[in-house]
MOPAC internal coordinates of N, CA, C and O (Angstrom, degrees):
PM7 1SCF
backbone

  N    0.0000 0     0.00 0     0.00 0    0    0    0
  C    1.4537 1     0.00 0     0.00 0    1    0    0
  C    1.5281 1   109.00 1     0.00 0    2    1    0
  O    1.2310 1   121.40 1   -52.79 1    3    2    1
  N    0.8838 1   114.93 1   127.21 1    3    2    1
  C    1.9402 1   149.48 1  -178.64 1    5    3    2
  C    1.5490 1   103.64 1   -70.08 1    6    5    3
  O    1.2310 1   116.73 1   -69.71 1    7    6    5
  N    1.3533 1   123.82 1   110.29 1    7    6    5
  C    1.9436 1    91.03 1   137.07 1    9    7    6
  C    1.1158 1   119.80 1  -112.63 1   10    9    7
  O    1.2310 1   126.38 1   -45.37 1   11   10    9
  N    1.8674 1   105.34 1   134.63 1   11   10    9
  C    1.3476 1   135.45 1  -168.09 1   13   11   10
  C    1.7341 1   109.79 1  -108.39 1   14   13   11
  O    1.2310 1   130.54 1   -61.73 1   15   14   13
  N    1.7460 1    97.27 1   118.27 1   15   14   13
  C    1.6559 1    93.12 1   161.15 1   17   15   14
  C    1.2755 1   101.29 1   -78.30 1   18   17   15
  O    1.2310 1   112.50 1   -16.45 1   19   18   17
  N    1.0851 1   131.75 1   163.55 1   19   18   17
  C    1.2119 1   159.62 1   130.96 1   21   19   18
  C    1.5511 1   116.33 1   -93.33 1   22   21   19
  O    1.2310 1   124.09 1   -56.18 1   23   22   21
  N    1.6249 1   109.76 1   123.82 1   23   22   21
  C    1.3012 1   101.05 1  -158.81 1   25   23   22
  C    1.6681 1    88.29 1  -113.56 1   26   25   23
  O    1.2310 1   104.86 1   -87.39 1   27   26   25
  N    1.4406 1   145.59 1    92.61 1   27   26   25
  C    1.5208 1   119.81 1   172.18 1   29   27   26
  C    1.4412 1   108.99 1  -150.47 1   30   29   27
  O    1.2310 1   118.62 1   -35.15 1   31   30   29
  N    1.3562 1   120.24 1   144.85 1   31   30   29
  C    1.2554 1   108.56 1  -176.66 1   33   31   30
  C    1.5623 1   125.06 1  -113.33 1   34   33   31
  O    1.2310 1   126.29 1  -140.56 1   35   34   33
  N    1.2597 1   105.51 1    39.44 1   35   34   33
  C    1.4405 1   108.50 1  -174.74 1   37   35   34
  C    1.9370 1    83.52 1  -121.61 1   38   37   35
  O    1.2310 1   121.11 1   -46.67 1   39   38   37
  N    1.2683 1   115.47 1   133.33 1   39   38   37
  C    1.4490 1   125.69 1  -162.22 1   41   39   38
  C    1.7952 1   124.42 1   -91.07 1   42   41   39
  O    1.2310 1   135.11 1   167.73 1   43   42   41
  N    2.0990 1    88.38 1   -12.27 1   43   42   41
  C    1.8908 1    77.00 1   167.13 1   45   43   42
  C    1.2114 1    97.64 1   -79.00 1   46   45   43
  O    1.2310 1   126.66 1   155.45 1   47   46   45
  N    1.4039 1   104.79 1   -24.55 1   47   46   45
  C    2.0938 1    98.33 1  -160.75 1   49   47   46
  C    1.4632 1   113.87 1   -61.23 1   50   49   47
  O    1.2310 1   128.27 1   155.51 1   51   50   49
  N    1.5868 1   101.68 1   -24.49 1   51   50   49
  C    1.6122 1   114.50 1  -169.55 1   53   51   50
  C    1.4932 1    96.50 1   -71.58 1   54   53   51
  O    1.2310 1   121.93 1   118.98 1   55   54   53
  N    1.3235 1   113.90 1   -61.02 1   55   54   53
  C    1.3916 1   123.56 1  -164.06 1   57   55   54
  C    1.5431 1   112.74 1   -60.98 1   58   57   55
  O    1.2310 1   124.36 1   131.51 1   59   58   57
  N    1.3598 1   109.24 1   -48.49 1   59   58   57
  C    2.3015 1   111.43 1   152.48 1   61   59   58
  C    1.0896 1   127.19 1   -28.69 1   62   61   59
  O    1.2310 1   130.68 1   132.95 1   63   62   61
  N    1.8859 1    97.01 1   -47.05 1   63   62   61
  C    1.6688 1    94.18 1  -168.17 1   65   63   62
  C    1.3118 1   107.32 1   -91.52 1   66   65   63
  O    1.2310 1   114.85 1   162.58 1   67   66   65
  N    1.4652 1   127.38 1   -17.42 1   67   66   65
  C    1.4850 1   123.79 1  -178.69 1   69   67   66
  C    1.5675 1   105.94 1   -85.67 1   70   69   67
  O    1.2310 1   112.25 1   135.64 1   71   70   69
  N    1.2352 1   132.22 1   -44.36 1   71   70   69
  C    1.5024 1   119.13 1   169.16 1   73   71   70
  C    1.5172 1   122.84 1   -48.05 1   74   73   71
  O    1.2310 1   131.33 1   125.19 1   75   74   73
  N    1.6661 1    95.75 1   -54.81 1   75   74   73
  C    1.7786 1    99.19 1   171.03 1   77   75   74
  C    1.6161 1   125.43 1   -49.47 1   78   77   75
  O    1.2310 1   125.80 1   145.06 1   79   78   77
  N    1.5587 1   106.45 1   -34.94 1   79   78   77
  C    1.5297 1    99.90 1  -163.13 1   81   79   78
  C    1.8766 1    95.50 1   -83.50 1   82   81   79
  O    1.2310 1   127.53 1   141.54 1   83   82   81
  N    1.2667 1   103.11 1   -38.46 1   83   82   81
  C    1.5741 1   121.07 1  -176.16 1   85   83   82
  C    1.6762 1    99.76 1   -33.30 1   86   85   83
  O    1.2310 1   130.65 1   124.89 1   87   86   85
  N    1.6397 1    97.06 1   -55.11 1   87   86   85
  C    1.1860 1   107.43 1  -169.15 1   89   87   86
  C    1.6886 1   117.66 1   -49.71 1   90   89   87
  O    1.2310 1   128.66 1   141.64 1   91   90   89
  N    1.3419 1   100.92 1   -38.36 1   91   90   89
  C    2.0431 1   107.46 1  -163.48 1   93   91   90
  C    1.4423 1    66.79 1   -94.62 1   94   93   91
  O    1.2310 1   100.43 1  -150.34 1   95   94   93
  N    0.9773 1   153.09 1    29.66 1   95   94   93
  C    1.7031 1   135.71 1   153.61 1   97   95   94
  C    1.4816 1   117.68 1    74.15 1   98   97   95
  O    1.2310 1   124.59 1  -150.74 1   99   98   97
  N    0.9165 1   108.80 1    29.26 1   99   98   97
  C    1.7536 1   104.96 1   144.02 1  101   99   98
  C    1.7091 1   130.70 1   -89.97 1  102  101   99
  O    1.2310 1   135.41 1   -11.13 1  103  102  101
  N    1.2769 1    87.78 1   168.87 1  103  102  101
  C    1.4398 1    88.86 1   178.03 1  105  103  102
  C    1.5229 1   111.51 1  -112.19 1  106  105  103
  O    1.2310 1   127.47 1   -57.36 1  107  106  105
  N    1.1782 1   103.22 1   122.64 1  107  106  105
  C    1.5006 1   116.64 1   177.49 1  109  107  106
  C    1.7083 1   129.59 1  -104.39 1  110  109  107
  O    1.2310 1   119.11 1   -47.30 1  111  110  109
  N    1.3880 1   119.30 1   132.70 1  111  110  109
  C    1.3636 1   138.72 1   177.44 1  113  111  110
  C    1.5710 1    96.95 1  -106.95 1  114  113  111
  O    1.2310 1   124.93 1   -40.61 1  115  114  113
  N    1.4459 1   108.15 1   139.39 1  115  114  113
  C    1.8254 1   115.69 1   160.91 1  117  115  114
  C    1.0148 1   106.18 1  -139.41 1  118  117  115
  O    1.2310 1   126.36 1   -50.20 1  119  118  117
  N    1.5333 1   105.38 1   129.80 1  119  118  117
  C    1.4513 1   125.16 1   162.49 1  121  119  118
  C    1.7736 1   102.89 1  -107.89 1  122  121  119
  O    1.2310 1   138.11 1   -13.57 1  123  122  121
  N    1.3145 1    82.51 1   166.43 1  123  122  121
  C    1.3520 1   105.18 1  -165.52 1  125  123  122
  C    1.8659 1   118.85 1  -108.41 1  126  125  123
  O    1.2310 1   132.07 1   164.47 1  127  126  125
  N    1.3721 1    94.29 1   -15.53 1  127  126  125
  C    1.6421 1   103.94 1   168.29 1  129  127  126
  C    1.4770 1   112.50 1  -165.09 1  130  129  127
  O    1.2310 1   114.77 1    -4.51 1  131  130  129
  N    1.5107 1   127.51 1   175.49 1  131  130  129
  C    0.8290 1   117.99 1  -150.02 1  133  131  130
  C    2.0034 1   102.48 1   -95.53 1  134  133  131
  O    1.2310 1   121.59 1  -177.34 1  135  134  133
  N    1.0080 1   114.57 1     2.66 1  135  134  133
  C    1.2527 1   115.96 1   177.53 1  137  135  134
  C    2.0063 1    96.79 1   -73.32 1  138  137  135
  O    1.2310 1   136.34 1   121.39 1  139  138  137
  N    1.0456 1    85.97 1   -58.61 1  139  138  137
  C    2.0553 1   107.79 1  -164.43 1  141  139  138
  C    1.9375 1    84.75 1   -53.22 1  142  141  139
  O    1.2310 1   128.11 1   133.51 1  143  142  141
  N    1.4426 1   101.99 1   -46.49 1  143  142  141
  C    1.2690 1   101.31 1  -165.89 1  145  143  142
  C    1.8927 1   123.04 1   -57.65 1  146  145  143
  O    1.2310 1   132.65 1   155.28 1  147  146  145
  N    1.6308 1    93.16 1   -24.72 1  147  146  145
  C    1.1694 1   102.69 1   179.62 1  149  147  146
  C    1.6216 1   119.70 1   -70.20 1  150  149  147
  O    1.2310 1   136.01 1   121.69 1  151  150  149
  N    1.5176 1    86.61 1   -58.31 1  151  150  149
  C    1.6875 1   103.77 1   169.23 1  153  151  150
  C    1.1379 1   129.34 1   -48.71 1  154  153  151
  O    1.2310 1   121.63 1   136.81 1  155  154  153
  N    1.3913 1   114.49 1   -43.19 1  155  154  153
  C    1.8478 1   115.10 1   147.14 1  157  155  154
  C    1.5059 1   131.78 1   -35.89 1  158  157  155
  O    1.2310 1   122.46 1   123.93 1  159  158  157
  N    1.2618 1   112.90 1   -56.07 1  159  158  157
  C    1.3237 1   132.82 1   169.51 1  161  159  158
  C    1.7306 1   111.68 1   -48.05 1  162  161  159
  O    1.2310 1   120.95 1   135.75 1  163  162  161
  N    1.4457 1   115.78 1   -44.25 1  163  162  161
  C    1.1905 1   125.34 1   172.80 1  165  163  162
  C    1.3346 1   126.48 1   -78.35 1  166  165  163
  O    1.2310 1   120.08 1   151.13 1  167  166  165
  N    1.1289 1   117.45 1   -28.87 1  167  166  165
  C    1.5574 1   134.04 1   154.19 1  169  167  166
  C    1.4772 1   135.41 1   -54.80 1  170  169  167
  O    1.2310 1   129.24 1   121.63 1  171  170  169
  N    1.4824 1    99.80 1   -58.37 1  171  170  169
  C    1.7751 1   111.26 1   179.70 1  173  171  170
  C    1.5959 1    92.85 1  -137.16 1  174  173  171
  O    1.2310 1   121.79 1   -73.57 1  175  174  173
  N    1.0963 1   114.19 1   106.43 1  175  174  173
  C    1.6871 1   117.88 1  -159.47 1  177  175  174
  C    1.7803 1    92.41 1   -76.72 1  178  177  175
  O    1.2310 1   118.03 1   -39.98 1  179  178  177
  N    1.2310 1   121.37 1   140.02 1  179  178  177
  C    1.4334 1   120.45 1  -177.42 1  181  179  178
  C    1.7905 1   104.93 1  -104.92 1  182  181  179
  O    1.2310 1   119.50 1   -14.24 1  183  182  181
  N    1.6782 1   118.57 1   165.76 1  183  182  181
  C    0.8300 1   121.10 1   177.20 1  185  183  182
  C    1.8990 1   105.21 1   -85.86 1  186  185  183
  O    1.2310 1   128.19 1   167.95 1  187  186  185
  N    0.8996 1   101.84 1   -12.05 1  187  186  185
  C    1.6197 1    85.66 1  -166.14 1  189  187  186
  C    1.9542 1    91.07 1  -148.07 1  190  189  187
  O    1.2310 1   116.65 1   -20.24 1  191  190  189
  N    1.5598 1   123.97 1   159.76 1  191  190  189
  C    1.5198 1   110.74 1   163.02 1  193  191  190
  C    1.4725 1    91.61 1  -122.81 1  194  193  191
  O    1.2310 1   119.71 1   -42.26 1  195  194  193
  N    1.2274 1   118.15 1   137.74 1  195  194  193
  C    2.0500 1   115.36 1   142.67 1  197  195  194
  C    0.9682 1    99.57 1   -91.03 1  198  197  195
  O    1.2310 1   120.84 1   -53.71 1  199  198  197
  N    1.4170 1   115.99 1   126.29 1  199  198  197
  C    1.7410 1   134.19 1   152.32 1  201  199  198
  C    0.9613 1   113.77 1  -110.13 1  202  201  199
  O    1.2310 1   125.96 1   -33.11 1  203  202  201
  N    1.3070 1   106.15 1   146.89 1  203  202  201
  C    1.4752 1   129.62 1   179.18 1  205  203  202
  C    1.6467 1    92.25 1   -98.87 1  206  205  203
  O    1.2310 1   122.28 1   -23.26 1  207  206  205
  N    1.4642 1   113.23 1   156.74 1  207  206  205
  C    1.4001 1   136.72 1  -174.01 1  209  207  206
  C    1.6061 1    95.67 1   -81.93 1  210  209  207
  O    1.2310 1   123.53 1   129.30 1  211  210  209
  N    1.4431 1   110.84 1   -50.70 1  211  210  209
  C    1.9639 1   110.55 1  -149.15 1  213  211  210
  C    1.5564 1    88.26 1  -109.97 1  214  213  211
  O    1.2310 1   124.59 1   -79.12 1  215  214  213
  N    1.3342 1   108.80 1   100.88 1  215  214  213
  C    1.5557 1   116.87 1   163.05 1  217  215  214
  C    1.1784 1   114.36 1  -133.53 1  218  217  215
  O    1.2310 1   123.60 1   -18.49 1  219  218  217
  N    1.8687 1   110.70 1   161.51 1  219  218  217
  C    1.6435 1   105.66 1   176.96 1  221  219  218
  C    1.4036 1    92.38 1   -84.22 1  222  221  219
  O    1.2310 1   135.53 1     4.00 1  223  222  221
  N    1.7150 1    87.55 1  -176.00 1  223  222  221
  C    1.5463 1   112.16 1   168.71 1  225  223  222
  C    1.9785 1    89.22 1    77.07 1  226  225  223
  O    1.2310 1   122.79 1    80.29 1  227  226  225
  N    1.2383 1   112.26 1   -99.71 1  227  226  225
  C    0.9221 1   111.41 1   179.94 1  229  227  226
  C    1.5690 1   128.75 1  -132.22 1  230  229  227
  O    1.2310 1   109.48 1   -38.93 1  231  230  229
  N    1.3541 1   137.32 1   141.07 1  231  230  229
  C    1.0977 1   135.87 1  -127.83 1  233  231  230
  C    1.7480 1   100.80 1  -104.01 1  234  233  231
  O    1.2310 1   117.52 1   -43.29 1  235  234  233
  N    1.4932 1   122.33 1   136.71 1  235  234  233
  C    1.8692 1   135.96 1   179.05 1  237  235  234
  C    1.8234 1   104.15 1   -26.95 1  238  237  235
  O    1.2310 1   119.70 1   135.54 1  239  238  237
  N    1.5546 1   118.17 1   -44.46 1  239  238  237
  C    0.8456 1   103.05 1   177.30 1  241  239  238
  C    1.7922 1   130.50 1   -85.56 1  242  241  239
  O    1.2310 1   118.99 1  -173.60 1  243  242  241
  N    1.0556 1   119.54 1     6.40 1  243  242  241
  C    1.3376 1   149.07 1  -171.01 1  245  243  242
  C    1.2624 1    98.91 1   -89.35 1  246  245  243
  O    1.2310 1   127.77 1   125.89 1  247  246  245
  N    1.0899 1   102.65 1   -54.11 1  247  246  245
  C    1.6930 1   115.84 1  -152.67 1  249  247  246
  C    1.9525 1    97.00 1   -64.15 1  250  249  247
  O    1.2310 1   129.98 1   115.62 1  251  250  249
  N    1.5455 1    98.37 1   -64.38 1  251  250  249
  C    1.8031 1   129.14 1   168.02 1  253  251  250
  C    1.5523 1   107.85 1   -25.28 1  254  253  251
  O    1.2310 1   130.11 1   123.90 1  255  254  253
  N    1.7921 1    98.11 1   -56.10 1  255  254  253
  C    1.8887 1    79.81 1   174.12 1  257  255  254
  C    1.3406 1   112.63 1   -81.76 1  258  257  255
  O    1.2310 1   111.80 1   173.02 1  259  258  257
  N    1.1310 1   133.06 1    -6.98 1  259  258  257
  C    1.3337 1   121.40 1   175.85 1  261  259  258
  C    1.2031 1   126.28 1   -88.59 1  262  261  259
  O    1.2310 1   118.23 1  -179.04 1  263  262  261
  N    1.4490 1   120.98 1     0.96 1  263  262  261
  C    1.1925 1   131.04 1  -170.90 1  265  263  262
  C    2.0659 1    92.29 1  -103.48 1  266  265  263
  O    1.2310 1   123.97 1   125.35 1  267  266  265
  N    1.6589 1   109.98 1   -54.65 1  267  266  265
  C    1.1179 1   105.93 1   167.08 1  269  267  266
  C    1.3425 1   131.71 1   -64.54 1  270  269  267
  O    1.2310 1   121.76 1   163.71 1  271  270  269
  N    1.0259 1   114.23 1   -16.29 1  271  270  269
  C    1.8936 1   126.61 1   159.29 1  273  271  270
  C    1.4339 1   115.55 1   -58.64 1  274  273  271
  O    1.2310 1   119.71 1   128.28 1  275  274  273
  N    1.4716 1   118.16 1   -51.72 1  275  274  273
  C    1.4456 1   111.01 1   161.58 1  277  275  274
  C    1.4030 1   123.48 1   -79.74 1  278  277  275
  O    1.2310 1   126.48 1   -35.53 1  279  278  277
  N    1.5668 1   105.15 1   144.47 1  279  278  277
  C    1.5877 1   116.03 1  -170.80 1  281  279  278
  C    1.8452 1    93.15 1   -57.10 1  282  281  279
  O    1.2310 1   120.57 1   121.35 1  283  282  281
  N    1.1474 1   116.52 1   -58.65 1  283  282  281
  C    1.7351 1   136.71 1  -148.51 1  285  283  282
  C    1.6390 1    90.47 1   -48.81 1  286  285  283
  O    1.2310 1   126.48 1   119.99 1  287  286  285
  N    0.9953 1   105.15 1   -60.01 1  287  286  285
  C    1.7959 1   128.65 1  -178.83 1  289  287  286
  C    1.4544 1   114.62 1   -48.92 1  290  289  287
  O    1.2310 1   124.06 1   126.66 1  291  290  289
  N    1.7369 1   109.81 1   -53.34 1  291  290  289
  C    1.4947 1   116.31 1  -132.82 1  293  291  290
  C    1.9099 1   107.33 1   -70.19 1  294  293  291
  O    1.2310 1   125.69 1   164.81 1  295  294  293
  N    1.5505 1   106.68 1   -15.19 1  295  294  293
  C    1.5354 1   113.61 1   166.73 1  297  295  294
  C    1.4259 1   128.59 1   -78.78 1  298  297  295
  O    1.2310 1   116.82 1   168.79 1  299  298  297
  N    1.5210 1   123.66 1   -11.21 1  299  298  297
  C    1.1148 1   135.64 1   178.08 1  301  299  298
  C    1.6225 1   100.80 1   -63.42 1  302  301  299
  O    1.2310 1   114.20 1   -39.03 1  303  302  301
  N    1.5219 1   128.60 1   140.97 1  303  302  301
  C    1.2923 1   134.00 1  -175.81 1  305  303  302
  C    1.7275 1   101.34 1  -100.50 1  306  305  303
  O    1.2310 1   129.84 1   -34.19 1  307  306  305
  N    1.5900 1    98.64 1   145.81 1  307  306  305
  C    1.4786 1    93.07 1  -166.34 1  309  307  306
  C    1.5328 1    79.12 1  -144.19 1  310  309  307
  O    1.2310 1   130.26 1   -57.17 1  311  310  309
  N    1.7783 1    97.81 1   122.83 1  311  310  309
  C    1.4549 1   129.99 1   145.24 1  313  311  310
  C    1.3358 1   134.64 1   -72.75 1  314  313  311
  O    1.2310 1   111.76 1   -63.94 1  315  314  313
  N    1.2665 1   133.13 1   116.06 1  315  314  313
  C    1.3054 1   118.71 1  -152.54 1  317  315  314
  C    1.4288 1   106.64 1  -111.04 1  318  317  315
  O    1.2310 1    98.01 1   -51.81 1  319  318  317
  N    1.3584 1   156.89 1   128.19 1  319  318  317
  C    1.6340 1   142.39 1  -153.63 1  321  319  318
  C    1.3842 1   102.13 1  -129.41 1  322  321  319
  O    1.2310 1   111.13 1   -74.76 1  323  322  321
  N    0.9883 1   134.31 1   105.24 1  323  322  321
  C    1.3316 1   134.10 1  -154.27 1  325  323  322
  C    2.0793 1   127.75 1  -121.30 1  326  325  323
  O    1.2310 1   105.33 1   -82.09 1  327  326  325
  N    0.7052 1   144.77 1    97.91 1  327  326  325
  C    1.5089 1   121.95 1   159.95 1  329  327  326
  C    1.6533 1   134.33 1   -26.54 1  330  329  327
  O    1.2310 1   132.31 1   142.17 1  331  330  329
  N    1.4201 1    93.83 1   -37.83 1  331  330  329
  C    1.6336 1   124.96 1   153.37 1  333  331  330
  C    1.5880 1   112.98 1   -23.44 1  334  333  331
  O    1.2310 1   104.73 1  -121.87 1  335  334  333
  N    0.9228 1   145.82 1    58.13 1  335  334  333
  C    1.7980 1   128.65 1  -167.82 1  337  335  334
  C    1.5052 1   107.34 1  -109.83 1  338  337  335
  O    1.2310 1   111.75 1   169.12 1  339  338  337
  N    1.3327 1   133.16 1   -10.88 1  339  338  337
  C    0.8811 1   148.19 1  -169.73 1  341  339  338
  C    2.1146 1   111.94 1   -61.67 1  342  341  339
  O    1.2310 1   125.62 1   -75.26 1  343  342  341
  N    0.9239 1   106.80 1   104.74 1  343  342  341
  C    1.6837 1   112.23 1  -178.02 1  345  343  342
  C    1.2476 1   111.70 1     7.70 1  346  345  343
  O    1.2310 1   129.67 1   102.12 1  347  346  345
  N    1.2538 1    98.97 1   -77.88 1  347  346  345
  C    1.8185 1   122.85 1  -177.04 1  349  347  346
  C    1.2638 1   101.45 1   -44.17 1  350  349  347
  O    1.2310 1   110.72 1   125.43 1  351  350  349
  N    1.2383 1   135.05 1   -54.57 1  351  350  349
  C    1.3616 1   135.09 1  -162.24 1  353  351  350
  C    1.3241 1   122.97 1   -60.93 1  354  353  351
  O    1.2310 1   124.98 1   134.89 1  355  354  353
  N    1.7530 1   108.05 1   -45.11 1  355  354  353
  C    1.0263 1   125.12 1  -175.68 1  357  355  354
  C    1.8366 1   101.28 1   -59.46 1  358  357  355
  O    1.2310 1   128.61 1   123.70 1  359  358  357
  N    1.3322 1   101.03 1   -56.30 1  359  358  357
  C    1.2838 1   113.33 1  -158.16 1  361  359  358
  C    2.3256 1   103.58 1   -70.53 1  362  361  359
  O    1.2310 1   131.82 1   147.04 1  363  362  361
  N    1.4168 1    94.79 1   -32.96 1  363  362  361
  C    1.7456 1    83.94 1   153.16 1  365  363  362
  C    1.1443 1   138.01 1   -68.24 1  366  365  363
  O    1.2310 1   121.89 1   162.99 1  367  366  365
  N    1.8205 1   114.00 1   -17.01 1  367  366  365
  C    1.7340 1   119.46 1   160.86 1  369  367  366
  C    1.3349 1   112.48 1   -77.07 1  370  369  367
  O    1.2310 1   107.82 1   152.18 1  371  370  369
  N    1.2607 1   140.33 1   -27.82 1  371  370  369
  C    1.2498 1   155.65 1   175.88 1  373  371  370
  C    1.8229 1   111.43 1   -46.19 1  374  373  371
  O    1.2310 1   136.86 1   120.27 1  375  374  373
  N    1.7221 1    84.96 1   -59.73 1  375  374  373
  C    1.6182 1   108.13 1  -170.42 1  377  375  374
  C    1.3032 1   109.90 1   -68.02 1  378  377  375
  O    1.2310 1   125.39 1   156.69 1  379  378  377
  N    1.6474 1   107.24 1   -23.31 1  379  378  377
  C    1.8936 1   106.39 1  -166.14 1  381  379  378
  C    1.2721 1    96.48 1  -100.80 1  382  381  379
  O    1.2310 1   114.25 1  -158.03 1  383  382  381
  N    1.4839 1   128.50 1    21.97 1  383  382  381
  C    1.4618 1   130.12 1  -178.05 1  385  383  382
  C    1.1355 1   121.18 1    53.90 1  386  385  383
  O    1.2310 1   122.17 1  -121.32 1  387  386  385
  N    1.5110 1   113.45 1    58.68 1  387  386  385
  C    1.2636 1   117.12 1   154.17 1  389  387  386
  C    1.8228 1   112.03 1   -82.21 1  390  389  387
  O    1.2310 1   125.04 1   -21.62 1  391  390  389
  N    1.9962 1   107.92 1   158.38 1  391  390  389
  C    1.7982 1    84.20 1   171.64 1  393  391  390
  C    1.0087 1   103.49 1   -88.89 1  394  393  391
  O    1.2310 1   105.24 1   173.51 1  395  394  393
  N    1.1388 1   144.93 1    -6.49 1  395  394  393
  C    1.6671 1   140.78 1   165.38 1  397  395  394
  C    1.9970 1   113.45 1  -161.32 1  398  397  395
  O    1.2310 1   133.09 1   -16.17 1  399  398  397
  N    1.0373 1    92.32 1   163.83 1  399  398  397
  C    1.8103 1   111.56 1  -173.98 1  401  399  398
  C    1.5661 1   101.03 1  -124.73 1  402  401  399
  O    1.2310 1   121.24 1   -61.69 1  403  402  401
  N    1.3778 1   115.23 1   118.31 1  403  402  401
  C    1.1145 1   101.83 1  -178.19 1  405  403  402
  C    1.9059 1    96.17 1  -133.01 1  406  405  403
  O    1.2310 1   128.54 1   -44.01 1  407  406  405
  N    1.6097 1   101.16 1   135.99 1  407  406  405
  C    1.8153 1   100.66 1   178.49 1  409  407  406
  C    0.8134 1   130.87 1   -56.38 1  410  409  407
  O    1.2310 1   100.34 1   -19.62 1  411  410  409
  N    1.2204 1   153.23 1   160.38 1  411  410  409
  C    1.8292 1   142.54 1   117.12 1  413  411  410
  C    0.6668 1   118.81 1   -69.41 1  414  413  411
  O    1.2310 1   117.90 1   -26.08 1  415  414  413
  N    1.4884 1   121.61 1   153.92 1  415  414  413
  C    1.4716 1   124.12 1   -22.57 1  417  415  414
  C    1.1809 1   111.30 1   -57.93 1  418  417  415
  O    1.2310 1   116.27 1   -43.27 1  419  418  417
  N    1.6902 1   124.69 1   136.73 1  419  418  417
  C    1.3500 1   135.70 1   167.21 1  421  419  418
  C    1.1704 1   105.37 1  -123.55 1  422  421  419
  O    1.2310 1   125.70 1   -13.05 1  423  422  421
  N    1.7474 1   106.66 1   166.95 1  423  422  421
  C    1.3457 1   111.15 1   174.93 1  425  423  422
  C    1.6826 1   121.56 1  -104.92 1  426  425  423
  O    1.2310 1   124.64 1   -25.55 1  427  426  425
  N    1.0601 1   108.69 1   154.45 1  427  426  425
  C    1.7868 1    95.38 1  -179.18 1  429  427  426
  C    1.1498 1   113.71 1   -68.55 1  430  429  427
  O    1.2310 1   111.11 1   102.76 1  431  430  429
  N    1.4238 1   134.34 1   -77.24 1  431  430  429
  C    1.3146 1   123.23 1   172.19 1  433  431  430
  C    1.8860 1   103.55 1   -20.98 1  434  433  431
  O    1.2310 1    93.21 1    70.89 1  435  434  433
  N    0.7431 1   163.56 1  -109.11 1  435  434  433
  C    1.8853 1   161.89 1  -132.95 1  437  435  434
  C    1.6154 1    82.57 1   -55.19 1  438  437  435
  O    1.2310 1   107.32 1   112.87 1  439  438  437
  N    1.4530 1   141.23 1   -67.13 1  439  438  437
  C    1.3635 1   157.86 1   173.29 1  441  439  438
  C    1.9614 1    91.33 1    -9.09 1  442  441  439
  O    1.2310 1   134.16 1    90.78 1  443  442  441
  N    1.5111 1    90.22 1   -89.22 1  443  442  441
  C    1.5300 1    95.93 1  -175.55 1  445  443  442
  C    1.4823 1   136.18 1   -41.36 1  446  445  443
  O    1.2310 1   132.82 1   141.73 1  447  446  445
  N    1.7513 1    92.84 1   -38.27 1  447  446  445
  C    1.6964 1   103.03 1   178.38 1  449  447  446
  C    1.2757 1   129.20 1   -60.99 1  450  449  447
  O    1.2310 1   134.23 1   153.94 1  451  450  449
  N    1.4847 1    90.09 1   -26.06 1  451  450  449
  C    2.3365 1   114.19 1  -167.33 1  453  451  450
  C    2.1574 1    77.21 1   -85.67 1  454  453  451
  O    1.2310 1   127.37 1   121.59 1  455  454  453
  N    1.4576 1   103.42 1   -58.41 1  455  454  453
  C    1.7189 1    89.33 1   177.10 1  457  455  454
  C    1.5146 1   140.54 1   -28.04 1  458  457  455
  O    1.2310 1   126.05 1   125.96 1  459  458  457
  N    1.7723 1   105.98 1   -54.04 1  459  458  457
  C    1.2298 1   113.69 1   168.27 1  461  459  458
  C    1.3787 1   124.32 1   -56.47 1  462  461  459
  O    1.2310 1   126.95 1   142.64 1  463  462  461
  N    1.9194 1   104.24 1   -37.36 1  463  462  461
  C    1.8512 1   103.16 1  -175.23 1  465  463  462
  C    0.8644 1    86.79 1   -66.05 1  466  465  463
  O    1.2310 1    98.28 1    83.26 1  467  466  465
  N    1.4263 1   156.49 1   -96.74 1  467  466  465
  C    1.6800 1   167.82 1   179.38 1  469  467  466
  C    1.7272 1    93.55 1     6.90 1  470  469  467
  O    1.2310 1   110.51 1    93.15 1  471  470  469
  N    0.5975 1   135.44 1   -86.85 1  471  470  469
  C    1.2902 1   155.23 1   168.94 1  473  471  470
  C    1.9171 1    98.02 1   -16.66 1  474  473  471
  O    1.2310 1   121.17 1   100.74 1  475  474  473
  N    1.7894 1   115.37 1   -79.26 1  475  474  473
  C    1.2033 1   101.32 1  -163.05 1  477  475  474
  C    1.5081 1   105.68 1   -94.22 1  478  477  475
  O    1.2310 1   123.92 1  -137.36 1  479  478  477
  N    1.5202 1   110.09 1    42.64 1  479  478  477
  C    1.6546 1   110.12 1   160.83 1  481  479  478
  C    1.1747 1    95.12 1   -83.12 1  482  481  479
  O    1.2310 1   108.36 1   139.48 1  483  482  481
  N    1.8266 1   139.36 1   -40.52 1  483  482  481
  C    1.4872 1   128.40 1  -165.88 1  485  483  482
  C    1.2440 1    97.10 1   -85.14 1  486  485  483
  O    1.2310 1   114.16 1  -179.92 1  487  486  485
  N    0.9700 1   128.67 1     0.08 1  487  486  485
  C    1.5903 1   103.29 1  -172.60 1  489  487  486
  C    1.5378 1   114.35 1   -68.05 1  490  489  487
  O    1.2310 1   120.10 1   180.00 1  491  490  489

C-alpha cells in the first residue's frame, strides 16, 4: 500500500480517483491546489503525487519544480493527469521530469498500471 496525493480540483475527479485508488489499496490524501498541495507534501510526505497541470492558487507545473527544487521532495515520483494531450504538452511534462503524463479522460485499470511502475522505480 502507496500513499498517494492526488492533486485535482475539479471534485468528481477527486472523488473517482480516491475511491478507485482506495480500492487497489492505497492510501489517499486530496488537495485541491497546488499551494495546499505543497503543504501536504510537507506535512505527511507521500509516496507518489498525481498532478493535474490546470490548478488554482498555483499551477501542476509550479508545484513540480518545487517539489524538485527541494532535496526532501525531489525523489518523490510525480504523475501528471492532464486535459493537456496535445504533443507538445506531453513532451513539456516529460522534459520538466515528470515519471509520466498521462491525458484525460483515462482509464483506471492503464491509471493503476503507470501507478505501480511509478511506485516500483523507488523501491
Amino acid at each position: 500500500m502507496a500513499k498517494i496525493l492526488v492533486v485535482e480540483d475539479e471534485p468528481s475527479l477527486q472523488k473517482l480517483l480516491e475511491y478507485q485508488l482506495k480500492r487497489i489499496g492505497h492510501e489517499i490524501q486530496v488537495a485541491t491546489d497546488g499551494k495546499q498541495a505543497l503543504a501536504m507534501v510537507k506535512s505527511d510526505r507521500p509516496d507518489l503525487v498525481l498532478l493535474d497541470v490546470m490548478l488554482p492558487v498555483m499551477g501542476g507545473f509550479q508545484v513540480l519544480r518545487s517539489l524538485q527544487d527541494d532535496k526532501s521532495t525531489s525523489s518523490i515520483p510525480v504523475i501528471m493527469l492532464s486535459a493537456k494531450g496535445q504533443q507538445h504538452d506531453i513532451a513539456a511534462g516529460i522534459e520538466k521530469g515528470v515519471f509520466d503524463y498521462i491525458t484525460k479522460p483515462f482509464n483506471i485499470p492503464n491509471l493503476a498500471e503507470r501507478i505501480e511502475k511509478a511506485l516500483a522505480s523507488i523501491e
